[in-house]
DRENTI-754074 format. One record per residue (C-alpha): x, y, z. Coordinates in pm, whole numbers, plus 32768, in hexadecimal, padded with zeros to 4 digits. Each point is the difference from the previous one (the first is absolute). Example, Ala and Ser with C-alpha at 12.3 -4.5 7.8 and 13.67 -1.06 7.14 Angstrom:
84CE7E3E830C;808981587FBE;
//
This chain:
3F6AB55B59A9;804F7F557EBE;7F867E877FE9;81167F2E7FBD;7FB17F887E70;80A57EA08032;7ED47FC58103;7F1680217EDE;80137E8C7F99;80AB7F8980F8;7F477EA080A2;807A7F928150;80517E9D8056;7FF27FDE8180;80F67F01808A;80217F638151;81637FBA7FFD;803B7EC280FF;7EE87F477F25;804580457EA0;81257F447F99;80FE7F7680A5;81487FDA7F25;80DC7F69813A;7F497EC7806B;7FF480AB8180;7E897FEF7FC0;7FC081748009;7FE480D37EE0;810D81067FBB;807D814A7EEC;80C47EF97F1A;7EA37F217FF2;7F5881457F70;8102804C7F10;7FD87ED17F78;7E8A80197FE6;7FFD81527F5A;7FA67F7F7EA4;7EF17F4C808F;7F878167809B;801F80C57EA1;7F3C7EF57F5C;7ED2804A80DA;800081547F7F;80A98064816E;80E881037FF8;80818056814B;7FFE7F888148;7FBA803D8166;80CA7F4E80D6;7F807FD0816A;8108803980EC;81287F627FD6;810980A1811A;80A57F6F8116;7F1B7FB18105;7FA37ED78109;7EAF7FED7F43;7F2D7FF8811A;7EEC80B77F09;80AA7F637EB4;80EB811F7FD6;7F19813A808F;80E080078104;812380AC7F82;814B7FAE80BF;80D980B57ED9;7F6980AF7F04;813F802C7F2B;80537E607FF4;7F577F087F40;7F7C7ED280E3;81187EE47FE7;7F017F067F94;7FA380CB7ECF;817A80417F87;80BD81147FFE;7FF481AB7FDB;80F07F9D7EC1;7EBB7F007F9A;7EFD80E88030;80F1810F7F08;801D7EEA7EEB;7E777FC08019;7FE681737FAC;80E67FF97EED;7F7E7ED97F8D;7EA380AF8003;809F81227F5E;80207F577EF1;7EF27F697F9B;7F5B814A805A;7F527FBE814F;7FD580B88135;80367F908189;7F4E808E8114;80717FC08154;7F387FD6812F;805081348105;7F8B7FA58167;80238179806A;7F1E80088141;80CB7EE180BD;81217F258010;80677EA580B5;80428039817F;813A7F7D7F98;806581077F30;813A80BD805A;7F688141804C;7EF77F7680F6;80E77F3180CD;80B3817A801F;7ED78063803C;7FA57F448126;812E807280CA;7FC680C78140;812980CA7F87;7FAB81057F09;808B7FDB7EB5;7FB480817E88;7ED37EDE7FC3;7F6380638164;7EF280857F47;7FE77F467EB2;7EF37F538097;7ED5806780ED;803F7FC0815A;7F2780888139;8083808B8130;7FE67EE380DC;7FF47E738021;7EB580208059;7F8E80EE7F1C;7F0A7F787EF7;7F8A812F7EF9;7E8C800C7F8C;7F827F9C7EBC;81617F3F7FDD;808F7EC78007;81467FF380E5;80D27EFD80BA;80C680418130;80E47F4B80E8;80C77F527EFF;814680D28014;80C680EC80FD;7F6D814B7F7A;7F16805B80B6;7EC7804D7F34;7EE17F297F29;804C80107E74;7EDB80017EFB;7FE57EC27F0E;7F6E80447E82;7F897E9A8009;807B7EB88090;80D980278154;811B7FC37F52;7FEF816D7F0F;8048813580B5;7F8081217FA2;80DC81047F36;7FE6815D807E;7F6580F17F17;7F8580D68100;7E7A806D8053;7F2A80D07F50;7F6680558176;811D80078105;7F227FD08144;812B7F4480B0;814280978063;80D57EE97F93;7F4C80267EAE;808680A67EC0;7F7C80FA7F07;7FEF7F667ED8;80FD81027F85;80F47FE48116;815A7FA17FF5;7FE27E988041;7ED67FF27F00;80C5807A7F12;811B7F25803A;7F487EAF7FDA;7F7180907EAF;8169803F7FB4;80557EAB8045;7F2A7F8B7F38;802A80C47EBE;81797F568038;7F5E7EDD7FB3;7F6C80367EDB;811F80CA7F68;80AD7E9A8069;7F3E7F527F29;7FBB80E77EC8;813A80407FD4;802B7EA67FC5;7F287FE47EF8;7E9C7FD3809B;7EE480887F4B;7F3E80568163;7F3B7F7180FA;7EBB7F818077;7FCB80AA814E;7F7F7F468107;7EF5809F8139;804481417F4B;7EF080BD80BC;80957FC88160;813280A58036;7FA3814780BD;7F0A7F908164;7ED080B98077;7FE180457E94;7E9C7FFC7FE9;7FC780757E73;81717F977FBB;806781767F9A;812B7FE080B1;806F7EAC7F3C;7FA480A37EDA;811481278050;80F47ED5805A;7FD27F4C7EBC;800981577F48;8156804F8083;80907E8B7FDF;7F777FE87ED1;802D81637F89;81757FBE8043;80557ED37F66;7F0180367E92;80F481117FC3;81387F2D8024;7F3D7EDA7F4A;7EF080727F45;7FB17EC17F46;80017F6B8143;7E877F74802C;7F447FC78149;7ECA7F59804B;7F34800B8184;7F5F7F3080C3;7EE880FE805B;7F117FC67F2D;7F9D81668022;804980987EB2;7FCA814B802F;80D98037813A;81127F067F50;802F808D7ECC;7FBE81688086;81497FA180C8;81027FBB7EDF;7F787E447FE8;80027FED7E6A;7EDE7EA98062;7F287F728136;7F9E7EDB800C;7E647FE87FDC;7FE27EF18152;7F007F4780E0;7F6B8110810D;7EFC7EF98054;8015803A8191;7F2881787FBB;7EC97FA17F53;810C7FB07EBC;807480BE7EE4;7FE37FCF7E7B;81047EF8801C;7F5B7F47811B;7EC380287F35;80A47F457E86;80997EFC80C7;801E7FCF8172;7EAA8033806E;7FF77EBE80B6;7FA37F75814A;813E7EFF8044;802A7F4D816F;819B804C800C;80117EAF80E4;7F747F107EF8;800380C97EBE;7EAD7FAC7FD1;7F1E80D67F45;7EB580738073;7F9B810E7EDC;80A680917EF1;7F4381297F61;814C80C87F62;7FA680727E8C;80AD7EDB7F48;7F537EDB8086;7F257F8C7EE4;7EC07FDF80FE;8027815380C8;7F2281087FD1;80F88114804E;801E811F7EDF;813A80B67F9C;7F57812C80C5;80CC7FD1814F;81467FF77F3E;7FC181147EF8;7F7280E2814B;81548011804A;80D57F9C7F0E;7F9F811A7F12;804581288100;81647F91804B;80277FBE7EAB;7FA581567F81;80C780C48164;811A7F407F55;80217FAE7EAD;80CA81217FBE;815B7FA980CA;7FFB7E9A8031;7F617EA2801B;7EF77F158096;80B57E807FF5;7F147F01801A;807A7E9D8047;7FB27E777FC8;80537FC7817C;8147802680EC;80BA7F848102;7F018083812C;7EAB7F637F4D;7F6B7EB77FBB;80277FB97E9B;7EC280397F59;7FED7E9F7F68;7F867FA7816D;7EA780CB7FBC;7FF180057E82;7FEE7EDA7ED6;80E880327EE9;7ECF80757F47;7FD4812080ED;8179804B801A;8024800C7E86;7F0781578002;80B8806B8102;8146801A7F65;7F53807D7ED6;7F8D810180C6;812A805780B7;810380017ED9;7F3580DD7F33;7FC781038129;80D281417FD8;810E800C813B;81297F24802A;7F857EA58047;80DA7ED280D4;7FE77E9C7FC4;80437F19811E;81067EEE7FBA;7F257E777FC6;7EC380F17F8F;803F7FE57EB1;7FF17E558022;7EE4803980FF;80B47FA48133;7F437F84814D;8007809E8131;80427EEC80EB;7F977FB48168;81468009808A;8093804C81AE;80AA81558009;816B802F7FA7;80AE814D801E;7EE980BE8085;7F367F997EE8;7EAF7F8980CA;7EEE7FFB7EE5;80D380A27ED6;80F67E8C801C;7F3D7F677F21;8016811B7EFD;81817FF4802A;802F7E997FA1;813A7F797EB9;7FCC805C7EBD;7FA17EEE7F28;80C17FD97EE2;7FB67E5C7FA4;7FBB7EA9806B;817F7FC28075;80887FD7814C;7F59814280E7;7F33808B7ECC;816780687F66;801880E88101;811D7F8280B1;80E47EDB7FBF;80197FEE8199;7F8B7F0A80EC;7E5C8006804E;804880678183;80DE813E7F8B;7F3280CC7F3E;7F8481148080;7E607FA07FD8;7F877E9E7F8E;7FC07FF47EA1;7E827FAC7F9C;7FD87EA57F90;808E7FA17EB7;7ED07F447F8B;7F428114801B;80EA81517FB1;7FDA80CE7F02;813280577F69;80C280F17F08;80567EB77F29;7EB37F9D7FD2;7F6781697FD2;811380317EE3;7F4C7EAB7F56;7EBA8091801C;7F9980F97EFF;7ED3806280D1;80B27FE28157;7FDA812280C3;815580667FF2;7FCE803A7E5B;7EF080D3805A;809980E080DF;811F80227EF8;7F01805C7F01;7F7380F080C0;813A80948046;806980097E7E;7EDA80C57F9C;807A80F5815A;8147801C7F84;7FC580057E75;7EC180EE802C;8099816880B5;7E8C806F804C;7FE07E9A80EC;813C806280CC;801180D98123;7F7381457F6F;7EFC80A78077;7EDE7FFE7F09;7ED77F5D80D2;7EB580487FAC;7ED17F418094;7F4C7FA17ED7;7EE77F3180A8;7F647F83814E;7EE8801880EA;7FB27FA28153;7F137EE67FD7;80F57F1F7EEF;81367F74802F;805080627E9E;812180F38007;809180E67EB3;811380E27FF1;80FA80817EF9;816A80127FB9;804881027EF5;7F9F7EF57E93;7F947EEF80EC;7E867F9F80BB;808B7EF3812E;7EA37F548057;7FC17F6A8153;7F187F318067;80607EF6810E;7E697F838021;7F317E847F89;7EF1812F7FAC;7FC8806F7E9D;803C81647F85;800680A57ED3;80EB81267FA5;7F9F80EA7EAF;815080987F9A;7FF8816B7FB8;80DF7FDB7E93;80B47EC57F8F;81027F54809F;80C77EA67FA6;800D7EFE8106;81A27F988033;7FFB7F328161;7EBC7F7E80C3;7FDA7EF180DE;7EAB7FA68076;7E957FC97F45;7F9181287F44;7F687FFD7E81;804E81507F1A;7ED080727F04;7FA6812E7F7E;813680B480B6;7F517F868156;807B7F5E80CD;7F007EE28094;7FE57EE280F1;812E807E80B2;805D7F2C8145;813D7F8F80A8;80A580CF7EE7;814880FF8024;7FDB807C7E87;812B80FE7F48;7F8780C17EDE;80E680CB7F2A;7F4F81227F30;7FF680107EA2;80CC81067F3A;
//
């Protein structure tokens, strides 16, 4: 499969649409607040976005529940807002992604309530039902008693998000479905409707959410990987500049599967993975956010090494590099922001790290002004991600600029305005952190060997140093997120362009190097 080239320096801005702008005064952000905030986008160095879900729903999981996939949510505008925002992305030369919700919808959706009728009908089987009232399936989630039919259905997550049927890779049930049944097929079929729907408006793609759970009893998820090959099979050759990125975090399987990106994510819950390992490798009490130990590979004191990451990192990269992409990102919608664990400091070599890794990377909206994650009570199914989900903050005027509403309508409190950090006063700021993001996005953009080609190369580390080297085609990215002292001896000379940190340069070594992300461009 042929990568799609305008992925190659492309650099996702993720936006959570209720809190990013609201351009009504209802106090919850909507499409027209982004269009007017595109500029503001660009001049990060951000040049296309992923919306998180924005169709009709009763947002009992902020929009994950799905009650139309083919209508825009009312509070967000309109389908004829969300076809100006892509034209007005058009051009200026951005991209939209769209967030797919493929393995469930709202248990108000259309097709469940037919669904849920004794009565057999066309969407009797859209979803998975048992045989009986009583009948709870193993290893699954199911609710029963809640409608005439008489059967349990499975959830995907909260109670209110009924499973889709996609069949099972092991029918051991006779009200189950092969995986390449009829009905399988059909919800598959639905669901490539969608996304015709929407690229045929103009949408660049989608951001696909749970994509490893469509097909049950699915143990090495072979048979989603047929389902996603067909879907995706389908559609690529309708729209082939049509771009898709997975939540699976499993690049091999995802990308082996038609996904042109996965998302690199937290697997913290089994032992971790080299994600968990940079920057979630934390023990955090959920109930009062307090921190007990924090030993991920960016905290200045931790002893961790790059080992646990590069373990891993560097055999997916390799089973993959040749038809499609690793996307790191800053944060999202499902973490705590990381400026609740790490100090600007800290954060700063993390974003230099990030930015200059090959892939696709995704920066969370308020990262680039070094938003808090704040303690806040659940809303929409939120829980612990709320306070990662809070109003953009855009300046010291009534709500942050975020909404010319009333306090008591928006849709999260607003941190306090003697203590926000805003777009205004990064813009002041020359070293804000917002100017150097930007920067390092210039030298991704303006440099094609920084963007997301494939031209890795380890160039040092070793397992008892935090010190970390690797190349990208002309350029040496050091790493070294550590109070210790280390010295590097280059191999030929190189010209120092961007460092942050303390590091002194003699001799073409580089010594005394701690706290330091360091970008060296070779000589010619």
């Amino acid at each position: 499969m042929q990568k799609i080239k305008w992925l190659e320096d492309a650099v996702f801005y993720e936006i959570y649409p209720q809190s990013f702008y609201d351009s009504n005064a209802d106090g919850i952000g909507d499409i027209n607040g982004i269009i007017e905030k595109l500029e503001y986008i660009l001049s990060i160095g951000c040049n296309a976005i992923w919306l998180n879900p924005c169709f009709d729903s009763p947002f009992k999981d902020a929009g994950y529940d799905v009650r139309d996939y083919k209508k825009i949510a009312p509070r967000y505008g309109t389908n004829e807002d969300l076809h100006r925002l892509v034209l007005e992305m058009h051009k200026r030369d951005m991209h939209l992604l769209l967030d797919l919700v493929p393995c469930h919808t709202s248990e108000e959706h259309p097709w469940f309530i037919a669904s849920t009728k004794q009565q057999r009908n066309e969407y009797s089987e859209r979803y998975i039902w048992t045989n009986g009232a009583f009948h709870k399936p193993m290893h699954l989630t199911a609710v029963g008693g809640e409608y005439e039919r008489n059967g349990t259905y499975v959830t995907s997550f909260f109670h209110c998000q009924p499973s889709l049927n996609y069949g099972f890779a092991k029918v051991t049930e006779f009200w189950q479905h092969a995986m390449d049944s009829r009905e399988a097929l059909s919800t598959q079929d639905a669901m490539i409707d969608v996304m015709r729907f929407w690229l045929s408006m103009g949408v660049d793609g989608f951001r696909v959410d749970m994509a490893a759970c469509l097909v049950k009893n699915d143990d090495e998820e072979q048979g989603t990987m047929q389902a996603w090959k067909r879907m995706l099979g389908i559609i690529k050759e309708e729209y082939p500049q049509a771009a898709f990125v997975s939540e699976w975090s499993n690049p091999k399987r995802a990308l082996a599967c038609g996904f042109d990106m996965d998302f690199y994510l937290d697997h913290g819950w089994n032992g971790g993975n080299g994600y968990h390992h940079l920057l979630r490798d934390q023990d955090i009490n959920l109930d009062t956010y307090e921190i007990s130990s924090d030993v991920s590979y960016f905290k200045l004191d931790s002893s961790q090494t790059i080992h646990s990451f590069l373990k891993e990192y560097l055999e997916d990269y390799e089973a993959t590099k040749d038809i499609g992409y690793i996307s790191f990102i800053t944060d999202n919608h499902d973490m705590i922001r990381i400026s609740k664990f790490f100090s600007e400091e800290e954060r700063r070599i993390i974003y230099g790290f990030l930015f200059t890794m090959p892939g696709v990377p995704f920066l969370y909206y308020g990262d680039e002004i070094g938003m808090k994650y704040l303690e806040l009570p659940t809303k929409e199914g939120g829980y612990h991600r709320t306070g990662s989900r809070t109003p953009m903050q855009w300046d010291h005027s009534l709500n942050l600029g975020f909404s010319k509403g009333r306090a008591e309508q928006l849709y999260l409190p607003v941190e306090d305005c003697t203590t926000a950090l805003t777009v205004e006063d990064a813009l002041k700021n020359d070293t804000s952190l917002f100017h150097y993001i930007r920067k390092l996005l210039y030298f991704r953009h303006h440099y094609p060997s920084l963007r997301a080609v494939h031209n890795f190369e380890v160039y040092y580390h070793k397992e008892n140093t935090k010190l970390f080297v690797y190349k990208r085609g002309e350029f040496l990215i050091v790493v070294h997120p550590s109070y210790h002292e280390e010295e590097l001896r280059l191999d030929k000379p190189y010209k120092l362009i961007f460092s942050t940190g303390d590091f002194s340069f003699k001799n073409n070594t580089l010594r005394e190097i701690k706290r330091a992300f360091i970008l060296l461009k070779e000589i010619q």
